[in-house]
C-alpha positions, 0 to 999 in steps of 0.5 A: 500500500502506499500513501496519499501525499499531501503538502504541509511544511514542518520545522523542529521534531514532527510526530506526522501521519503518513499522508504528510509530505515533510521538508527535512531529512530524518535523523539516522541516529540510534539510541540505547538506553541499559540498567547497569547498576540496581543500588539506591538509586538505579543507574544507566549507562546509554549509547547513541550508536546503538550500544556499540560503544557507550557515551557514559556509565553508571548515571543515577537515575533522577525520576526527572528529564535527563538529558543524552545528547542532541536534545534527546532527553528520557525520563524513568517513572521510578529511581529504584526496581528496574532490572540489571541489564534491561534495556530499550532502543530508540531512534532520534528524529526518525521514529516510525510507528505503525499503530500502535508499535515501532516499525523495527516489531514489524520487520522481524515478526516471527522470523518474518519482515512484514514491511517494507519502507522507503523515505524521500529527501525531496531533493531537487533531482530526484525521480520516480519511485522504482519501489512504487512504479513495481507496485503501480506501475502508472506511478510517474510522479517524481515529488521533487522538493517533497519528502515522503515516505512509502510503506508496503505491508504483509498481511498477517493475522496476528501482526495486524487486525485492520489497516494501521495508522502510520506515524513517523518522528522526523526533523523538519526542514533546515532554516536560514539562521541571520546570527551565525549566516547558516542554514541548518535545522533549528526548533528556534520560532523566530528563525521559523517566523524568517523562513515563513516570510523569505521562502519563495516556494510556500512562503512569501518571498521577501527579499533580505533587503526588506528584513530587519535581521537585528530583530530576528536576532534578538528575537531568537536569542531571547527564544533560546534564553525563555526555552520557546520552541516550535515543533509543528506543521504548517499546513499551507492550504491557509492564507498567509497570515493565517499561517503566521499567526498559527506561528506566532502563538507558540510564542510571544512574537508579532511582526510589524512593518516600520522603516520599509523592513519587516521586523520581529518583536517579542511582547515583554516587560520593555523600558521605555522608549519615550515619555509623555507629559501634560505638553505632549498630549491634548486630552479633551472630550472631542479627542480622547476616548477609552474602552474597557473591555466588557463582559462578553469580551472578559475571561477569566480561563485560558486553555491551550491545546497542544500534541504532548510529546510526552504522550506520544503527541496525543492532545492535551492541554495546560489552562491557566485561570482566576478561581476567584472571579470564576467563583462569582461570574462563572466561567469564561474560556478561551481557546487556542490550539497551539500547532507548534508546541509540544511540552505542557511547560511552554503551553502552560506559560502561554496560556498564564501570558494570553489570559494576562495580556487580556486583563490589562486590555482597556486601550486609549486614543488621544492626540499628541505632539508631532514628535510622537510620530516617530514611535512604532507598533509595540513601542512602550512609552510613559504618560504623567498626566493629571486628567487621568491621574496618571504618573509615569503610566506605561503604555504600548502603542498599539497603533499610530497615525497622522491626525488635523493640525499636524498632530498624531493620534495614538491607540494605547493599550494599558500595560503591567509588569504583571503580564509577563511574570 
């Protein structure tokens, strides 16, 4: 049998079914994971090249995530009662599964190989399938560019009871990444963000020259220093921006147009950059007005849905609320799939930043003095202002325009140190 093949893009360590077409080549390495040692605690020894030879011994078992090499990271249920000798093998970035069990069950059942596999870089040479052309020879299709994966099952009665679902662990594509000048794979968002907007083939083709590159450094560094990642699939049937959004939720990045270059900001607890006073601002009944999020419009629940690695990138989710005012208003929920998270870590931490951002969210427009003109977007600004009783109140400029009188009308949102702890 082989695979209907569809097209999606896929950055950092994908879980995909087999219908997905991936970009990336999948990793060759193998793992093996042995109890050396059943003291108070256990210990392990494991190798990253199958056992040949062993990258470290006698390593106290923690009950926590350890980490090998690579990225790779296991975690054992209990420190004490394991078995010496005992032993599990596992590969990186290129696990497959059919059902519920990896492919190696199948291709040794019963002194039998049920299976045969074949995986596609999506090089830019490449050409028909031989293996599938012996089993449909109208096959024709070269998928250069496209990775993909055919598989060819034997039936056998004890092996499988229906048609299994197929799911492969692969590395995704290699992204561009503007502070070291290379191209390699990366789960770092704000590189993915880059490859989304440069990319002609499924992105949207910006020229280098209309990149603020210093902010996608910046971003990417603080990515690394906070541990957000993006582990997902892009499904390229969606509108541009509904892709970048998709994007931009697993972490706290916008992107903004200033100084004729896309630029990419991160939502944080920023100094200012200007401050405002009673010279700077009219506030008037005919200029100034504020809204204050309503009822309908409050929420009190976030809950983010996400693929949890470590459950086999089944669905799960990490809320964050405010039992207090659930306690007395009930609840009000929001929602929001996150495509490229997979631990509860980083889905809890968007879910506490969503549901904050959200409580601070009376915005203000006003009119100011011309020399506010050359703010942007997500710029942080303070206003003392004694109509408004506020003292050094710090703002984010939400948006920015030319008003009469040669003056500049400013949308505010309120801002707190609160959202980002």
């Amino acid at each position: 049998m082989s695979c209907e093949v569809c097209y999606n893009t896929c950055y950092g360590y994908v879980a995909c079914t087999c219908d997905m077409t991936c970009y990336g080549q999948p990793g060759q390495t193998q793992y093996k994971v042995q109890i050396d040692g059943t003291g108070t605690p256990n210990t392990f020894k494991w190798s990253d090249d199958g056992g040949s030879s062993w990258d470290a011994t006698g390593v106290s078992i923690t009950g926590l995530d350890q980490t090998l090499n690579n990225g790779v990271t296991i975690r054992f249920d209990s420190t004490i009662g394991h078995t010496l000798n005992d032993y599990w093998v596992f590969w990186m970035g290129d696990g497959v599964w059919i059902g519920e069990r990896l492919m190696p069950y199948f291709e040794n059942y019963g002194g039998s190989n049920l299976v045969r596999h074949q995986f596609w870089q999506g090089s830019t040479i490449q050409i028909p399938s031989s293996a599938i052309q012996t089993e449909l020879p109208q096959w024709k299709e070269a998928m250069r560019r496209t990775s993909y994966s055919w598989f060819r099952l034997t039936y056998d009665t004890g092996a499988f009871k229906s048609v299994p679902d197929f799911t492969i662990l692969l590395m995704g594509k290699k992204i561009f990444d503007p502070r070291n000048g290379q191209t390699d794979w990366s789960d770092n968002p704000a590189l993915v963000v880059l490859d989304w907007l440069i990319i002609h083939r499924y992105g949207l083709g910006v020229g280098y020259g209309y990149i603020d590159m210093d902010s996608f450094k910046e971003a990417a560094n603080w990515c690394d220093a906070n541990d957000y990642k993006f582990n997902g699939i892009i499904n390229d049937r969606q509108a541009f921006s509904d892709n970048m959004e998709d994007i931009l939720n697993n972490f706290r990045g916008f992107i903004l147009w200033s100084g004729n270059k896309f630029k990419l900001k991160i939502f944080s607890d920023d100094a200012a950059v200007m401050a405002l006073t009673e010279d700077d601002i009219e506030i008037e009944p005919s200029s100034f007005s504020f809204n204050i999020p309503g009822i309908p419009e409050a929420i009190n629940k976030v809950k983010c849905i996400f693929p949890d690695k470590k459950l086999n990138y089944i669905a799960n989710f990490a809320t964050f609320d405010e039992p207090e005012i659930i306690s007395y208003e009930g609840i009000s929920q929001f929602e929001l799939p996150l495509i490229g998270t997979t631990d509860f870590e980083q889905a809890y931490k968007l879910a506490k930043f969503i549901l904050k951002r959200k409580k601070y969210g009376t915005t203000f427009q006003l009119l100011a003095h011309p020399r506010t003109f050359i703010l942007e977007p997500g710029d942080m600004i303070t206003v003392t202002h004694e109509f408004m009783g506020w003292s050094s109140k710090k703002l984010r400029v939400s948006a920015i325009a030319l008003a009469e009188g040669g003056l500049v009308s400013l949308t505010l949102v309120d801002e707190n140190a609160e959202i980002y702890t």
